[in-house]
Each structure stands twice: as C-alpha cells, then as structure tokens.
N, C-alpha and C positions, 0 to 999 in steps of 0.2 A: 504494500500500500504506500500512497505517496500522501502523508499526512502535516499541516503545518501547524505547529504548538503555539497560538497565539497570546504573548501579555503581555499587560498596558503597562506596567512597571519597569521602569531601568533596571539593567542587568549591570550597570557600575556602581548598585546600591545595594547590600547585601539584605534579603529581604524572604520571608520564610516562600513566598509564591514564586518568586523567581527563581530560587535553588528546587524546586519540583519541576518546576516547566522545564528546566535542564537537564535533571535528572530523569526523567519522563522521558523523553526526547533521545537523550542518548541510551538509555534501556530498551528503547523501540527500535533504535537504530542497531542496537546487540544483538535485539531478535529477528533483524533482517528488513526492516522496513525502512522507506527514505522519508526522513522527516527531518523540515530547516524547522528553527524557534524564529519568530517574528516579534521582535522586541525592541522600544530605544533604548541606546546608551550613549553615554559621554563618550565613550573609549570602544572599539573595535576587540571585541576578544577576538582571542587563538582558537577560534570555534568555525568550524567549515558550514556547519549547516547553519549559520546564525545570518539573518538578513534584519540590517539596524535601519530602525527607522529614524534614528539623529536623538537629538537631548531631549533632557526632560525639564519640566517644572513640580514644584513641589503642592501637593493642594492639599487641603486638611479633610481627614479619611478615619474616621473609627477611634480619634481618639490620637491619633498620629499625623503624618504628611507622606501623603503618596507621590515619589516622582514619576507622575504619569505623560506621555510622551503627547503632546495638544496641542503643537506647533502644526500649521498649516500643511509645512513642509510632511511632517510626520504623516499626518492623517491623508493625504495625499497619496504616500508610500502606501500605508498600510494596503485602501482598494487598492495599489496595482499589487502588488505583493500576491492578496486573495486572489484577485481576478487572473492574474495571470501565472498563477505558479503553477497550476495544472494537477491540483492540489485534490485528490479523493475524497477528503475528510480534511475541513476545520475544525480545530477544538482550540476551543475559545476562552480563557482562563478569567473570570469575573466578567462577563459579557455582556453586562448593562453598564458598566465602570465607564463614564466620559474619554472618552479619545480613542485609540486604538483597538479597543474590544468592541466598542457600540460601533464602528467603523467596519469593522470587519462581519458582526452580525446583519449589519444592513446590505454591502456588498459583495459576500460571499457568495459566491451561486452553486459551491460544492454542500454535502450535507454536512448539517451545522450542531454540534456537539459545546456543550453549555458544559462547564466546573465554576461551583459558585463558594468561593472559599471565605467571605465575609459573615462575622456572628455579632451582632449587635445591632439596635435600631438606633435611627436618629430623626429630626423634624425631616431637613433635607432629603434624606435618603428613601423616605416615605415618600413625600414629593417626587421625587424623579422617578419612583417605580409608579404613579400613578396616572405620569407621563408617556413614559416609554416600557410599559407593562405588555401593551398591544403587539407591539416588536417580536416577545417571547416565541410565538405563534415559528418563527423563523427556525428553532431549534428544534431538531428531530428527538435529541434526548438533551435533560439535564441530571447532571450531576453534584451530591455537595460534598465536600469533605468532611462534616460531621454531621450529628444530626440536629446541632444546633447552629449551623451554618443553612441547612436547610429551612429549619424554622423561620431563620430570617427571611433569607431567599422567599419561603413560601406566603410569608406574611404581607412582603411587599409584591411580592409578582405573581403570586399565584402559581398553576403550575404542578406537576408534579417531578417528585425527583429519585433518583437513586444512591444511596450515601454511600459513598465508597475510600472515604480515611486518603490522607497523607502516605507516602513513603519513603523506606528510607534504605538505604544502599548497605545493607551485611558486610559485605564484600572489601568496600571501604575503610571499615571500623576492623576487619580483621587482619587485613594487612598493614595495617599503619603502625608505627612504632607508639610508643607512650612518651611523651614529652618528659623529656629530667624536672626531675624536683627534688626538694630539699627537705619538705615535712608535708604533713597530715594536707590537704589541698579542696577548696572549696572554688570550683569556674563558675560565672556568670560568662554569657552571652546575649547581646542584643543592642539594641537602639536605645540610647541612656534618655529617657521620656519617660512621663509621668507614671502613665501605664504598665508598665514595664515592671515596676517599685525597685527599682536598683535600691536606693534611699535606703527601703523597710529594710533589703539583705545587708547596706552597710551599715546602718545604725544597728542590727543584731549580732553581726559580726562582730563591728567592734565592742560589743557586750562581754565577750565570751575571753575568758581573762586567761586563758591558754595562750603562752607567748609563740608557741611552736606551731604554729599553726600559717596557712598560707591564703588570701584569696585572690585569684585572677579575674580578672575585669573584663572584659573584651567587650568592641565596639566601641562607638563615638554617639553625639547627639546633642540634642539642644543643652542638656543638661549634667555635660559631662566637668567641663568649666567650676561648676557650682558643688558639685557632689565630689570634686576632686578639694575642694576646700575642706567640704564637711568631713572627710576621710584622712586631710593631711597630716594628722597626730599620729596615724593608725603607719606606720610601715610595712605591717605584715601584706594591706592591702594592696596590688601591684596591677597597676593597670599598663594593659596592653594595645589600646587604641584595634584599629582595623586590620584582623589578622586574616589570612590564605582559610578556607576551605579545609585545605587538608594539618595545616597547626589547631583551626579548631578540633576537628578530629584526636591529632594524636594529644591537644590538653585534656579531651574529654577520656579519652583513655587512661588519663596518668591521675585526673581528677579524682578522689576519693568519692567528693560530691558534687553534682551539678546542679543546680540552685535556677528555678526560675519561678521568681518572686512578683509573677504580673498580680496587678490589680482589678484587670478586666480586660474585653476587646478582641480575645485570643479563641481561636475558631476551634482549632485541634491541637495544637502542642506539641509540634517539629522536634524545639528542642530537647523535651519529654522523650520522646522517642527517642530521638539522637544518644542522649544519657543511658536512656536503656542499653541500646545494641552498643554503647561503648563498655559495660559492664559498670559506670558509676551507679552510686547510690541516688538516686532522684529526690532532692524534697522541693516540693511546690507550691503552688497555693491552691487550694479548694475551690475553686471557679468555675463556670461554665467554659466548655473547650477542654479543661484538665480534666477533672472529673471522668470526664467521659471514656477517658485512654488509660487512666491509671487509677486502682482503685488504695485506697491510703492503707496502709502497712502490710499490704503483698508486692503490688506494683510499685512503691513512690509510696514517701512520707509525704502527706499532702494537710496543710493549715490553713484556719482562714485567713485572707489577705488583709493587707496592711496591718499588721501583728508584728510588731519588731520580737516583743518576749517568747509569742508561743513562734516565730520562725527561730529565733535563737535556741530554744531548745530541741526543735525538729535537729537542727545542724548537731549540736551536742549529743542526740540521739543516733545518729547518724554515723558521726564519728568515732563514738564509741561503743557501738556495740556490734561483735563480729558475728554474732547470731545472726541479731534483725537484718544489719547489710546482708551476708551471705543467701539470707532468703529472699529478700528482697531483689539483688542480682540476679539469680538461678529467675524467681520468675519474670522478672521485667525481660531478659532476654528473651524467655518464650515470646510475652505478648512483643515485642520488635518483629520478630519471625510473622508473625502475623500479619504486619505491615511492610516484607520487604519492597522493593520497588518492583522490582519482576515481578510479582504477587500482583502489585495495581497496577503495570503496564497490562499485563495480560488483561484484566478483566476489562480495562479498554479497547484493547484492542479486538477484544470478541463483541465489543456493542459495535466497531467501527468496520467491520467484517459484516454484522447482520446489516446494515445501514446498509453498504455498499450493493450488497445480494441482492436488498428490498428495490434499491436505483435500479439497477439494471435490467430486467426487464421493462 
C-alpha cells in the first residue's frame, strides 16, 4: 500500500503525536508498505519518506501551544502533497486541528482515515466542532487513542470511533544501552508548562532529605527559566534541556524512576508506556489518560495531582522498596507488550486493506 501519515505538528518540536506518526510510518515501512509523513518543520530531517510543508507557528491547544504549520505556503503544500502523491490511504493525525489536517480532510480524494489523539474540552474547541463537524462525513473510519480521547472527539463531532492506544517500539528500549549514573535516579521528561506539574515533582523532590539521590530534567519550555530558580539550592537536581530520542531512551533505562507529574490534558500517556518497556518504576498522577494505561500498584504508583507530599512519598516508595518495584516492573513490561508498535501498525493496516478492497470494485 502507498499510504501518507499526515500531522499538523512540527516534527522540530519534540511532541508525544509527532514521535507516533514517525514511529507509525517507519513500522509500516518494516512491514513492506510505502509510506512518506507529511508534516512542517523548521529543519529538514534525515528522513526519506518525510515531505515538509515549511515552519510553524505556535497557537494555544489543551492547555499548551501547538506548533501547527498555517502558513499559506504550508496549507498550499499540504492539497498538492494529498492530491498528488498517489496516495491509497490518508491517515490523518487530529483531522479537524486548523491547518494541515483540516487541509488534507477537505482535499484528499484517497480514503480518509481519522486518529483523534486530543482529551479535554474547551469553549473554542466546542465551537469549531460545531462548525466543521459536517466535514467528519469525509472519513471512512475514525480512530482514538484512548477512550477518553474518544469521548472528546465524540462529544464534539459526533461520530463513531475505534480506540486503538498509543505505541511504542520494544525493540528500541532493548537494544539501547543505560545511561551512566552515579546514585538512586528519578527522569522527568516533557514540555516544562503548567500542565505538565514539573513544579509538584521539584518541590517533592526537593523534600526528600536523601543527599544520594539524583533527578534528571529533560526538555525546555515557557517555564523552565523560573523553575530553574525554584530548584537552584537543590544540586542533586540536573537539568538537561533538549535531548536525542534515543539519550531519552537509554536515561529511561538507567532511571530507577520515571516521574510524570501532569496535572491534566494528557490523552494516553507515551511517557507511561515509554517507563514501562524501559523496565523503570513509573509513578504518576491519577488522571484521566493515566489511569486508563496503568493501574496504581501493579502497573505505576499512581497519586493524585498537584500533591507535592503524597508525590514525594510515591518516589520514597519507589525507591525503596525492591519488592513493590520488582513487581511493579515484571508487570508494566507485560502491559508495554500490549502496546508495541507492530501491534498498532498492524491493526491499521488491516482497516487500511478492508478500505482499499471496499474502493475497488
């Protein structure tokens, strides 16, 4: 099949839909199928099947800023891109999202495959599903990555859908080496915003009166400035700004804990997974999105959000007990298996196959 992976997010922004649409893309391409990503970015990656639709701007999305690609120029590319790449199957990544996805839903003229990866409602986003709801009609199937990614989706667009989860590459996490470290090791990853709660994990951290202890930081953001103040007394904590894809990887292997302290806005939980198939211990926050992938003291030590004391003792938990971790490990690797990416290519690629069968006559 000749299919095109379309999202409206720069791929020079490290960003949980853009590393699937990658991932995705080159798992289909393993399994024998030609498939380019159609995306903007700043920068040209080392990616053959990647066709850029140029830069982005930043607009406010869920709680965050999405760099979605809305330049003239862009939305231009994208119809030829669709219209002319000779494409069996569009699959369209957030397909009612302003610019490159609502572009491509409108002129596609291959069959059109919907992944709706957004959980939360807002005034606006009502609004615009109440505009371009009617559009939907264009997509032969949809998809959501959770089931409360769905809900959204359902609530503003109506529609029905097939929830078929995030994945995430085994293969990756078991060839990679483990990052050197020095002691006991607690990773963050992500966009340092409000949502996020970076904050709640440094202000717990720094609680925890164990001098031997480490925490890595990773990523940049509006808010990294200010939380690099709140943290400056603390040494232990060591921030790493914007790392490779695969250092994330081999910290998350070497990490004792992976720590992802959002406050909301999170659909399914990448990095949840991610923790899992690297064998850390997971603690998180008790959320819609988390929840739903990891259940709290089999999967992931999971608290409720913005809690500096009860996340600080999740971690304390965490770190010392070789019981709880070792089980906790043992199952969170199953349920990753459950999620690998071969797993989710395939089951798209058998809806992209029935589409195709159903066209042809």
């Amino acid at each position: 099949m000749k299919i095109a992976e379309l999202c409206p997010y720069s791929l020079s922004v490290p960003g949980g839909v853009q590393r699937q649409v990658l991932l995705l893309a080159r798992t289909m391409r393993q399994l024998g199928h030609e498939v380019d990503v159609i995306a903007p970015s700043e920068s040209t990656p080392e990616i053959e099947f990647f066709r850029n639709l140029g830069s982005s701007v930043r607009v406010p999305a869920n709680g965050s800023r999405a760099p979605v690609g809305l330049s003239p120029g862009a939305l231009t590319r994208t119809a030829r891109f669709v219209r002319g790449g000779g494409y069996q199957i569009i699959h369209i990544h957030e397909p009612f999202a302003p610019g490159p996805s609502l572009v491509g839903l409108l002129a596609g003229k291959s069959p059109l495959v919907g992944t709706f990866h957004r959980q939360g409602l807002s005034t606006p986003y009502k609004g615009l599903g109440r505009v371009i709801s009617r559009f939907g009609e264009r997509l032969s199937v949809r998809f959501a990555v959770s089931h409360d990614a769905m809900i959204t989706a359902k609530t503003v667009f109506g529609g029905d859908y097939r929830v078929i989860g995030n994945g995430v590459d085994l293969h990756e996490f078991d060839v990679a080496n483990a990052w050197p470290k020095q002691s006991p090791t607690v990773f963050f990853i992500g966009r340092h915003e409000h949502r996020k709660g970076l904050e709640v994990l440094i202000r717990a951290f720094m609680g925890i009166a164990e001098p031997d202890l480490t925490c890595w930081v990773a990523g940049s953001g509006p808010e990294t400035a200010r939380l690099k103040a709140v943290a400056a007394r603390d040494s232990r904590i060591v921030w790493l700004g914007r790392i490779s894809d695969s250092e994330v990887i081999s910290r998350m292997k070497a990490a004792d804990v992976v720590c992802a302290p959002s406050l909301y806005g999170e659909s399914f939980g990448v990095v949840l997974l991610e923790g899992m198939a690297a064998g850390s211990v997971v603690v998180a926050t008790d959320i819609v999105g988390y929840s739903g992938l990891a259940r709290n003291g089999v999967e992931a030590i999971l608290v409720p959000p913005n809690d500096a004391a009860l996340l600080r003792g999740a971690l304390m938990r965490a770190l010392a007990s070789d019981d709880v971790s070792r089980s906790i490990r043992e199952n969170a690797r199953k349920r990753a298996f459950e999620f690998s990416i071969e797993n989710i290519a395939k089951i798209y690629l058998a809806s992209f196959t029935t589409l195709i069968s159903e066209k042809s006559p």
